[in-house]
C-alpha positions in Angstrom: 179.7 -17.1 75.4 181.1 -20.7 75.6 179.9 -23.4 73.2 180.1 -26.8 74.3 179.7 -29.5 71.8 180.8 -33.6 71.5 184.1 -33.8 69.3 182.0 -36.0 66.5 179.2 -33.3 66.4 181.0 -31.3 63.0 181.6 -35.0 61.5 178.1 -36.3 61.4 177.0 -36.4 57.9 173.4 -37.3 57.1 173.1 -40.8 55.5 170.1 -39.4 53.0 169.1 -42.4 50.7 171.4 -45.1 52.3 169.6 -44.2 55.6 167.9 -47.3 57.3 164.8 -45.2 59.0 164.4 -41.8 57.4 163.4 -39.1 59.3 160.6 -38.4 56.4 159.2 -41.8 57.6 156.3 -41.7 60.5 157.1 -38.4 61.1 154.5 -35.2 60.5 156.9 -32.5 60.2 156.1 -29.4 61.7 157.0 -26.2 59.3 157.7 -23.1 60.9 155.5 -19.5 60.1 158.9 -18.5 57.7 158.4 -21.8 55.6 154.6 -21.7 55.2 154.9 -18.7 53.5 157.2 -19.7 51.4 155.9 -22.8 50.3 152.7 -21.2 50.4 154.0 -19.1 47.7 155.9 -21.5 46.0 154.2 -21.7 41.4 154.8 -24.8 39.6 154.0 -28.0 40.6 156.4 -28.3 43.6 154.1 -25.1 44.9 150.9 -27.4 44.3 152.3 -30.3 45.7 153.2 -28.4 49.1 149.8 -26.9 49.4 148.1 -30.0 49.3 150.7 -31.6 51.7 150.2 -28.9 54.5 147.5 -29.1 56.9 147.1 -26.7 60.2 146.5 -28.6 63.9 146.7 -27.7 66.8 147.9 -24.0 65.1 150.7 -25.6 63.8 151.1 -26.2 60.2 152.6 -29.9 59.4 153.2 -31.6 56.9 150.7 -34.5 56.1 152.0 -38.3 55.7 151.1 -40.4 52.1 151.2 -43.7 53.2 153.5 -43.1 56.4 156.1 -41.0 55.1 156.7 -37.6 53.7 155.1 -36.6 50.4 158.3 -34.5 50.0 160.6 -38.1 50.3 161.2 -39.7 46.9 161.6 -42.9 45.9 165.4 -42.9 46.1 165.4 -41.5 49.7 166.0 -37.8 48.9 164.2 -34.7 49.5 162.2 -33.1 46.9 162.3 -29.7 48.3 166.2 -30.1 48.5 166.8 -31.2 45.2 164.8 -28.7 43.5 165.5 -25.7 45.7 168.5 -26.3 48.0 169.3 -27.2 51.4 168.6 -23.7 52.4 164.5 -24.0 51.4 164.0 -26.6 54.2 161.8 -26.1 56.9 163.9 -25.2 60.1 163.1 -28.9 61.8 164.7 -31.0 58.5 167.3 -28.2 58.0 168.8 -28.7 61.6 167.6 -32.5 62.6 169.4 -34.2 64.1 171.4 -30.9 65.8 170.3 -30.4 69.2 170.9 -26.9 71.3 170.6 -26.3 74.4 170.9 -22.5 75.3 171.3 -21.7 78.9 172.1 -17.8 78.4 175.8 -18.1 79.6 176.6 -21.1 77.6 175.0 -22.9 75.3 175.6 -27.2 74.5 175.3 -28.7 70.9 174.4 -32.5 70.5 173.3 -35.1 68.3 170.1 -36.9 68.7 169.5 -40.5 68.8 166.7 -41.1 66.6 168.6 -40.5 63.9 170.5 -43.8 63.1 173.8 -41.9 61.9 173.7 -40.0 64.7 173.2 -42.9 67.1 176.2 -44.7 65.7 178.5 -41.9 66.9 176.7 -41.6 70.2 177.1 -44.9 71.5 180.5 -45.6 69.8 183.7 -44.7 71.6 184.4 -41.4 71.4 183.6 -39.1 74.5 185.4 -36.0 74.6 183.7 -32.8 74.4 184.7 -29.8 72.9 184.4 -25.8 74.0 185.0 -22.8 72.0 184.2 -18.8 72.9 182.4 -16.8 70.5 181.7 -13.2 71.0 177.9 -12.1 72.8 177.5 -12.6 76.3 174.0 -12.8 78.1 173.4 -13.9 81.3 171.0 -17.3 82.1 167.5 -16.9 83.5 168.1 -19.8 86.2 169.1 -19.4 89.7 172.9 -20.2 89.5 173.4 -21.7 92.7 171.4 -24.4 91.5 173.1 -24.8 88.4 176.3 -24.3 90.1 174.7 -27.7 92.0 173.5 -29.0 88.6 177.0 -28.7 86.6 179.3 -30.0 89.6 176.3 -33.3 90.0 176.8 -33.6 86.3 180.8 -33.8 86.5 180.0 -36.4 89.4 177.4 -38.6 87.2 180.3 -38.4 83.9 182.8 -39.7 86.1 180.4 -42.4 87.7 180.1 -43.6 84.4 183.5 -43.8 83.6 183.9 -46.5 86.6 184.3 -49.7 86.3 181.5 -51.2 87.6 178.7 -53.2 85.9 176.3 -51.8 83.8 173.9 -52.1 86.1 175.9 -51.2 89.4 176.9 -48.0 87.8 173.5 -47.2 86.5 172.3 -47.9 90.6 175.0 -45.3 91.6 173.9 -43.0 89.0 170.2 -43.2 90.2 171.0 -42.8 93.8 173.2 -39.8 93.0 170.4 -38.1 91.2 168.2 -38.7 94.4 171.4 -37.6 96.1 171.3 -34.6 94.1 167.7 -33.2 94.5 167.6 -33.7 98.1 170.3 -30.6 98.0 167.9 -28.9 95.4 164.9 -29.5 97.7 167.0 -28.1 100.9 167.6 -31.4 102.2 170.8 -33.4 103.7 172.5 -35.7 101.2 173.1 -39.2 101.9 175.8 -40.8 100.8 176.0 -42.7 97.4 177.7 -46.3 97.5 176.8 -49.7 96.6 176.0 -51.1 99.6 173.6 -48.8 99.7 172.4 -49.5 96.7 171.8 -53.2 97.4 170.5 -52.5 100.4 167.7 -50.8 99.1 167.2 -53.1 96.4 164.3 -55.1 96.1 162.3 -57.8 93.6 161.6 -55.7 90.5 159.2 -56.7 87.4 160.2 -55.8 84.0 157.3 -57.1 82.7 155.1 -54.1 84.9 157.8 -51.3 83.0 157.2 -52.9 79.7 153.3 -52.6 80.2 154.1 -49.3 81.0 155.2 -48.6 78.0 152.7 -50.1 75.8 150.5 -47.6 77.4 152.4 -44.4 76.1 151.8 -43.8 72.8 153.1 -45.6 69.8 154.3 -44.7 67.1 155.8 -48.0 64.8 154.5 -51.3 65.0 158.1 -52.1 64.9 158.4 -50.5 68.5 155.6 -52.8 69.6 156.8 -56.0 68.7 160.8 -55.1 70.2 158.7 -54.4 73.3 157.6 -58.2 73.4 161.5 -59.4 73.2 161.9 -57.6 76.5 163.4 -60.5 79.3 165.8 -60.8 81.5 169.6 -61.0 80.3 173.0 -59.7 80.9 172.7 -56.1 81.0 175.4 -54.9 78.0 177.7 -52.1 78.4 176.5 -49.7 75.7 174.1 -49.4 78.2 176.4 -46.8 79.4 177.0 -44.4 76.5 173.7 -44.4 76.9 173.4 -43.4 80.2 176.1 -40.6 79.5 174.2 -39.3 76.3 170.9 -39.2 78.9 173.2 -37.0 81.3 174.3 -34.4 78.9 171.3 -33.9 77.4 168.9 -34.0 80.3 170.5 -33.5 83.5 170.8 -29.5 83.6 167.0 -29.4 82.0 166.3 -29.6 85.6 167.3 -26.0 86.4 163.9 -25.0 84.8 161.7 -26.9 87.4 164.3 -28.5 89.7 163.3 -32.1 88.6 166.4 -33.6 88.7 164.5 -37.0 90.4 162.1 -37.6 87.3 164.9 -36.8 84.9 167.5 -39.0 86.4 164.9 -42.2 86.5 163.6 -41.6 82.9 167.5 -42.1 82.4 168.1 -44.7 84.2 164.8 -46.7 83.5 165.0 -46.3 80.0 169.1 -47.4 79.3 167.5 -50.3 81.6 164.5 -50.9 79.2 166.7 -50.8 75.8 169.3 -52.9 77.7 166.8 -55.9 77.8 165.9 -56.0 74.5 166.4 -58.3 71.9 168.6 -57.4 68.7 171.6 -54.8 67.9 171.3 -52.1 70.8 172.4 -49.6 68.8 169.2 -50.2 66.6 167.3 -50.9 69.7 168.2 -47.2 70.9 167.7 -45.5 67.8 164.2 -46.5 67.9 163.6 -45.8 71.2 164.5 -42.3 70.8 162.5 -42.3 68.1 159.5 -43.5 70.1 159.9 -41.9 72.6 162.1 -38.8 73.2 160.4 -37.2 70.2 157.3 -37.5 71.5 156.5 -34.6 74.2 153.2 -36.7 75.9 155.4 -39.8 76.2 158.3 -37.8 78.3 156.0 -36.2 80.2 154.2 -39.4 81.0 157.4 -40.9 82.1 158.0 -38.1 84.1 155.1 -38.2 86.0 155.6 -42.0 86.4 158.6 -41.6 87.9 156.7 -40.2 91.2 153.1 -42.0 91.0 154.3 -45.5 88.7 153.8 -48.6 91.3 156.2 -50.1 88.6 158.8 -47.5 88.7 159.6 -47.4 92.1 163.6 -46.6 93.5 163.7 -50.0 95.1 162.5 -52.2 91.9 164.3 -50.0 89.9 167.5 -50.7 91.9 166.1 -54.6 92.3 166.4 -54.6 88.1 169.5 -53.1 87.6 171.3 -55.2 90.4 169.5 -59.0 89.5 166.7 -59.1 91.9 163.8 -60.0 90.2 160.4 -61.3 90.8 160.7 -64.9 89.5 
């Protein structure tokens, strides 16, 4: 079994009270089966306090909000349940946030996610490398592996694309028509070739303003996320743009060997590195709360998703119009 993981992953340390946007803020947690009973359990007035905090919907127990944060959170930013029971009493969601894993059978890939603001700083900084180790179990993946042999060798293609030196938006054209490139082998298809010219050629007049309105129709969660939405405009697209972009391809890219939707995954990359890209303030901030808005929200991805095939807004051509400064004036 191979374990693939970026070289910062074992030095992220959670921020706890110094943090800037808690995960115990706006979030309902939901607490796994082994939890509930344990809190469920729980005498004293931490037991009480837990009780009267969980609610069940949907089947799922979560943990009600008290004036938009945690009831567990206290007023200097720690956990309750952590400081009066340890780290190991957490439910399984606060115990591993931000820790991603991604288990393909074979091989399995650790990350960090962005919504939390620690783990965004390491995610968009500089370092890149990537790090695989063997531990002992081997299993084999439930996928067909002639399309994730397809998937993996795309992938290597789309890292090195990003490693180019184009513009931000140039590469993040390329990177688009590669993933386009790449589902017309998953579909059966004949690739086309992948170049600039290309891409300009198929460029035409986009409107952010139509892919900001489509995200004021997902769901929100912050009014903060609202109001960045109105900075939205046109302006030098920055380069962190493309850490982005390469923390989009890691974690999303081989997703696609469950449905072979490389195509919807590819423009939810690209189009939202575009849409954080135009906004106002410290990107890093920007993308942090993105994330937060909208990779942790399952309706929202799957909207996007869908939009990538049916959006008039999200189209290839406006799409590659945006990213290469065509836009309806």
């Amino acid at each position: 079994m191979v374990i693939r993981k970026p070289r910062y992953y074992d030095l992220f340390r959670c921020a706890a009270g110094a943090c800037p946007d808690s995960c115990c803020h706006e979030w309902e947690v939901q607490v796994d089966e082994d939890s509930v009973r344990r809190y469920l359990a729980l005498t004293g007035p931490l037991g009480d306090a837990l009780r009267e905090a969980l609610r069940k919907e949907n089947g799922q127990m979560r943990m009600t909000l008290r004036e938009g944060r945690c009831p567990m959170w206290r007023s200097d930013g720690l956990c309750r349940i952590q400081a009066e029971l340890g780290e190991d009493a957490l439910c399984q969601v606060c115990r591993t946030f931000p820790r991603l894993c991604h288990d393909y059978g074979d091989f399995r890939e650790r990350m960090l996610e962005m919504s939390c603001p620690e783990a965004a700083k390491w995610i968009l900084g500089e370092e890149t490398g990537w790090v695989e180790t063997e531990v002992p179990g081997e299993s084999e993946g439930d996928y067909d592996q002639e399309d994730m042999a397809l998937l993996l060798s795309s992938r290597e293609k789309a890292l090195a694309l990003l490693s180019g030196q184009d513009s931000p938006g140039e590469t993040l054209a390329k990177l688009l028509l590669l993933g386009i490139q790449t589902q017309t082998i998953l579909d059966g298809g004949e690739p086309e070739s992948v170049s600039l010219e290309k891409a300009y050629g198929l460029a035409e007049p986009g409107d952010l303003g139509e892919i900001v309105e489509f995200f004021r129709e997902l769901e929100v969660l912050t009014p903060r996320w609202r109001a960045l939405l109105d900075t939205a405009g046109e302006r030098k697209l920055p380069r962190r743009m493309i850490p982005m972009a390469r923390y989009l391809v890691n974690r999303y890219w081989l997703q696609a060997v469950s449905d072979l939707d490389l195509y919807g995954r590819v423009k939810f990359m690209v189009l939202s590195a575009l849409l954080v890209g135009s906004l106002a303030g410290d990107f890093v901030s920007n993308a942090q709360l993105w994330s937060k808005e909208i990779e942790n929200d399952p309706e929202n991805l799957d909207a996007i998703l869908d939009g990538a095939y049916y959006s008039g807004a999200l189209t290839d051509s406006k799409l590659l119009g945006l990213l290469l400064g065509k836009q309806v004036r």
